[in-house]
Structure formats: structure tokens, C-alpha cells
C-alpha positions, 0 to 999 in steps of 0.5 A: 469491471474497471475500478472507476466503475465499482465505485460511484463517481460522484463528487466530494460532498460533506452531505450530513458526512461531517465528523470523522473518526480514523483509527489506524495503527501507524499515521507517519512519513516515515514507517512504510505505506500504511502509516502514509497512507493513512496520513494522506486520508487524514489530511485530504479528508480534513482538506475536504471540510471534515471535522477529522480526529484520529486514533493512533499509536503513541510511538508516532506521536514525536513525529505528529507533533512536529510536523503534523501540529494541526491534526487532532490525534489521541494516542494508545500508550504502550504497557507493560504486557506490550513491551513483554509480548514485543520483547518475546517476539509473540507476534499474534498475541501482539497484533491482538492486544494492539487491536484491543487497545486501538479499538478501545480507545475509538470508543472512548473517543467516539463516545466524546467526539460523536462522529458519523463515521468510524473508518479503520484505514489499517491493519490493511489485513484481510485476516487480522482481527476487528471489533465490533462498534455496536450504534457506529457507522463503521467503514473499514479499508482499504483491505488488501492482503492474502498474497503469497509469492508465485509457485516458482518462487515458493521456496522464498517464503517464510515458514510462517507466511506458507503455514498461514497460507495452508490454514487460511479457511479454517483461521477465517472460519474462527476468527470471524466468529470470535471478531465480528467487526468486519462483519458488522462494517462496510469493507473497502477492498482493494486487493482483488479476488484474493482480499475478497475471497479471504473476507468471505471464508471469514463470514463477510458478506459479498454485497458490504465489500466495496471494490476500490482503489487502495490509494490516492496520490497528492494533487502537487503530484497530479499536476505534475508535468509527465516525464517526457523520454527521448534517446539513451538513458540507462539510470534506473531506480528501485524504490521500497523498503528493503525486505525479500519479498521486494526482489531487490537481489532480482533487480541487482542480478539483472543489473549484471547482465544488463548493458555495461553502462546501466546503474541502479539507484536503490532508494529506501532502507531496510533489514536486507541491505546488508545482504544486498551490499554484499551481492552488488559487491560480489557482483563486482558491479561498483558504482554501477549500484548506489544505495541511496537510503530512505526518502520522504514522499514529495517534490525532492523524490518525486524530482529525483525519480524524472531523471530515470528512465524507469522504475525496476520493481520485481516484487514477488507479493505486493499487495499493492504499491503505492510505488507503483501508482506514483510512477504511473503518474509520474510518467515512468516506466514500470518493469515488474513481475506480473503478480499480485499488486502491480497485476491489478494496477497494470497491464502489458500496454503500460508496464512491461510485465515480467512472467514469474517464472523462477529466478533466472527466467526472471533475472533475464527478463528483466535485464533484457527489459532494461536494454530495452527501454535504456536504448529506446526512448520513444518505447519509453514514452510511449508506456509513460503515457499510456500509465498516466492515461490509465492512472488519470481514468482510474481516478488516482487524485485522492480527492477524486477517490475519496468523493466516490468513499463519500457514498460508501459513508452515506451507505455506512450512516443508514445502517450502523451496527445496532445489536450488541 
């Protein structure tokens, strides 16, 4: 069933819905979706009329209160077991006590602020966990998780990431006995079958998940004209974080076997660039590679990003993508492995959709897609649309999905968490 119409389409409306109270780890430009996102809730929301307070991590808080003054936020401090923990590299235990801390802050807050709704917007994680608010309306998500990469790219892995994958049942089995929180609470669900079946092995019930999108886009965006394609344009630009699971090495690879006037723009920064400076240097590509480095969200990207003729994203476990949906919007064309993330976003009539076949099936495609659409400007327009097209039907404005959130809110407020 399409998006639109697992969630109710009604209009933004506060209706009783007036005070609310975020909680998310990061809310930040600058530290990767998640932290966006959850600054973009806030600010809409506050958009929208709400009274919004929000709970977050102190490490955010020089960023908060230079840029973001206006917004209401308390913050958890770090001590001393953090930084032991941090310093140890003892990521479970780490991801536990932050929740603790995150959670026992929003009761305190709760308890001052009372708010009609709770909302968690991250650890996006359908496996990390929640605690329980016993007498709040709670609501959690956008969830989206459980990815692994596909089987021909299984050996790009981390060890731990195949190991979670091998014992996801009977982690879910105990976790959501020990950590009761998403049980008790209404769960947004953006990641599909694969978030959903995970929620599930955890005890969550199927009626309190709730199918959404995973994330809006700005109205200076949505306004925006779409780019219009016509004749020879062979710019192209990968834009993320630069970690493995991105596939940035597939997309520099194909550059090499891409037509001879092709570049590539790789806008973000991350612990791979390095080693990807290093292929592009092996490849002898030169300046045909630019490695631009990191970028806020907003018109200075969203200006640079209408001068190339596509988006080159072979993603190997994206759980979502706001990248993706900026581009839809945009109006540029998306070459991306067809998996995970970009799978429950596009088809074949809006993307070109890359099989993941292993690396050099891959790599081929995706260079071949790349002359393609470089020569073929009204093929590129044409996709361009039909993304837009889709994007407008999905309702990717934010204040368009967070009216249909509205009446997750009302279900949320008549049946709070009352046992203890």
C-alpha cells in the first residue's frame, strides 16, 4: 500500500495536541541524517503552532545556541563512566547508559513541562533500546533499521554488523522483555518489512506500527523549480558521509570506465576519504575526481546540486536517505543499487536501479548508466519528473507529513502508558 495511504492524510491541526516534548540523541546541521532530521522536526513542529521542548546531548549545545537560539532544549551532560566507556570503545554498554541518561532527563523534563506527547525521533534503530514512560503519551520513530548488504556484497560487512544479523531473533526475544518502551508506545516505521519484522521478533504489536515516510523536505525546497535537463551534461556528484556502506569506491571505479569527459564531485567527509583519494589517485583519474568536502543542507547546496546531470548513490545498506529524497525533489536523476533505502523510495520509472550483483556487475552498470544519462538529456528529464511527480504524491513536504503524524498524536494521547 503506497505511503500516502498508510498514513491519514489529514491537515496539520494542534487539536488538544499543543505541548510537545522531543528526545533524540543528536539535533544538529552538522552530525549526519539523524541529527537533521530531528532539527527539522523541531523547527516544523514549532512552525506549526506547538509549545516544543526538546532533550538532547550537551556535545550539541555550542551549535544549538549559536544558530538555533530560539529553540528550547535541555541537555544530558556527559560523566564519568561515558567518557571510561567511550575511551574503551565498549559500544553496547555506551549505547545503553545514553539511553538511560536520554530517557531519564525526559522524565524529569516531562514531569515539569507536562507535555501531550513524548516523541523519540532517534536512535532511529529498530534494535536499540527504550524505556518505558508509564501515564505519557508516547510515540517513537521514524524507525528504520535492520539492513544488511546484499548477498553478493556480503563480504563488505563488519564482523559485528554480520553477528548482529546472525543473532537478531533471540536479541529481539530479550531485549524487549528487558526494555519495554517500544512496546508500550506508538511506533512510526519507515524501513519497511525489514524495520517491521525486527519490531515484531521484539514483542511490538503489529497494529501500534505505524507506516510512514522516514523524512520531510523543507518547503524553500519544495518550491523550488525542478531542474530542467536538455543536451550533454556529463557533471556528476555523490553526496554522504564517506563511510564503506556508502559505495563511494563503486562510484569512482565507474567513473574509470565512464566516458572520458565524465567527473565526479564527492560532496561530504568521512573516515574512508583517505582511502578513496587514494583509489582515484591510482586510477589516474586527476581532476576528473573532486573531493569537495562537507556541506550544509540549504539553497548553497541545493544550488550546486541543479548543475549536475545526476545523483551517483550505489549505497549497499541505506536505511533510508535523505539524499535521496532531496534529489527526487530536486529534479535529479538517481543511479543507485536497488536495495534497501532507495528500493522503498523509487522504482525503475524514476531511477535507473542497479541489480546488486557483486562489484563488477555493479561497477559496469553503473558506468554504463552514467554515459547514458551524461548523452541523454531528455531521458534525464524525463526521470527527473516522474521522481518529482512521485515525491509531490508521497507528500514529502514536512508540513504535509507531520499533519498525517497529528493523528498518530491523538491516537498516542487516548491510550498512554498507565501500568508501571
Amino acid at each position: 500500500m503506497p505511503l500516502a495511504e498508510q498514513e491519514d492524510a489529514g491537515a496539520a491541526t494542534l487539536d488538544g495536541i499543543r505541548r510537545v516534548l522531543l528526545v533524540a540523541p543528536n539535533i544538529s546541521r552538522r552530525m549526519g541524517g539523524e541529527g537533521i532530521k530531528a532539527l527539522q522536526i523541531h523547527r516544523e513542529l514549532k512552525a506549526l503552532g506547538h509549545d516544543v521542548r526538546q532533550v538532547t546531548h550537551a556535545r550539541v549545545r555550542d551549535e544549538m545556541l549559536a544558530d538555533q537560539p530560539d529553540l528550547t532544549i535541555d541537555y544530558v551532560e556527559d560523566g564519568p563512566t561515558q567518557v571510561w566507556l567511550h575511551r574503551l570503545r565498549v559500544k553496547p554498554l555506551l549505547a545503553l547508559l545514553n539511553a538511560w541518561q536520554l530517557h531519564r532527563l525526559a522524565v524529569r523534563v516531562a514531569n515539569d513541562f507536562s507535555p501531550d506527547i513524548v516523541h523519540f525521533t532517534s536512535p532511529i534503530s529498530p534494535v536499540l533500546p527504550y524505556f518505558r514512560m508509564p501515564g505519557r503519551a508516547v510515540v517513537i520513530g521514524p524507525l528504520n533499521g535492520n539492513v544488511t548488504h546484499p548477498p553478493a556484497f556480503r563480504d563488505r560487512e563488519s564482523a559485528g554488523k554480520a553477528i548482529g544479523a546472525a543473532i537478531l531473533r533471540p536479541l529481539q526475544w530479550l531485549l524487549g522483555r528487558l526494555f519495554r518502551g517500544k512496546r508500550d508506545a506508538l511506533l512510526l516505521v519507515s524501513g519497511g518489512d525489514r524495520t517491521a519484522a525486527a519490531l515484531l521478533l521484539g514483542g511490538c504489536d503489529e497494529d501500534r506500527l505505524i507506516r510512514t515516510l522516514d523524512c520531510g523536505i523543507p518547503d524553500a525546497l519544495v518550491d523550488r523549480p525542478r531542474v530542467s535537463h536538455a543536451g550533454v551534461n556529463r557533471s556528476f556528484v555523490h553526496l554522504g558521509r564517506l563511510v564503506p556502506y556508502k559505495g563511494c569506491d563503486l562510484a569512482i571505479r565507474a567513473l574509470a570506465r565512464a566516458d572520458a569527459g565524465a567527473t565526479l564531485d564527492i560532496i561530504g567527509d568521512g573516515p574512508s576519504r583517505g582511502e578513496l583519494t587514494a583509489l582515484a589517485e591510482r586510477l589516474g583519474l586527476g581532476e576528473r575526481v573532486r573531493f569537495i568536502g562537507w556541506m550544509p543542507t540549504g539553497p548553497a547546496l541545493h544550488d550546486r546540486l541543479s548543475g549536475y546531470r545526476a545523483l551517483v548513490m550505489p549505497s549497499l545498506a541505506e536505511a533510508n536517505g535523505i539524499a535521496f529524497q532531496e534529489a527526487m525533489v530536486l529534479g535529479l536523476p538517481v543511479i543507485c543499487v536497488d536495495w534497501a533505502g532507495p528500493q522503498e523510495l523509487l522504482t525503475t520509472d524514476e531511477a535507473i536501479m542497479i541489480p546488486p550483483d557483486g562489484d563488477e556487475a555493479v561497477v559496469a552498470a553503473l558506468a554504463a548508466a552514467m554515459d547514458r544519462l551524461g548523452q541523454d538529456g531528455a531521458f534525464a528529464d524525463q526521470l527527473a519528473g516522474q521522481a518529482r511527480t512521485k515525491a509531490m504524491a508521497l507528500g514529502f513536504r514536512w508540513r504535509d507529513l507531520l499533519g498525517r503524524w497529528q493523528d498518530v498524536y491523538r491516537r498516542a494521547r487516548r491510550s498512554p502508558t498507565t501500568t508501571p
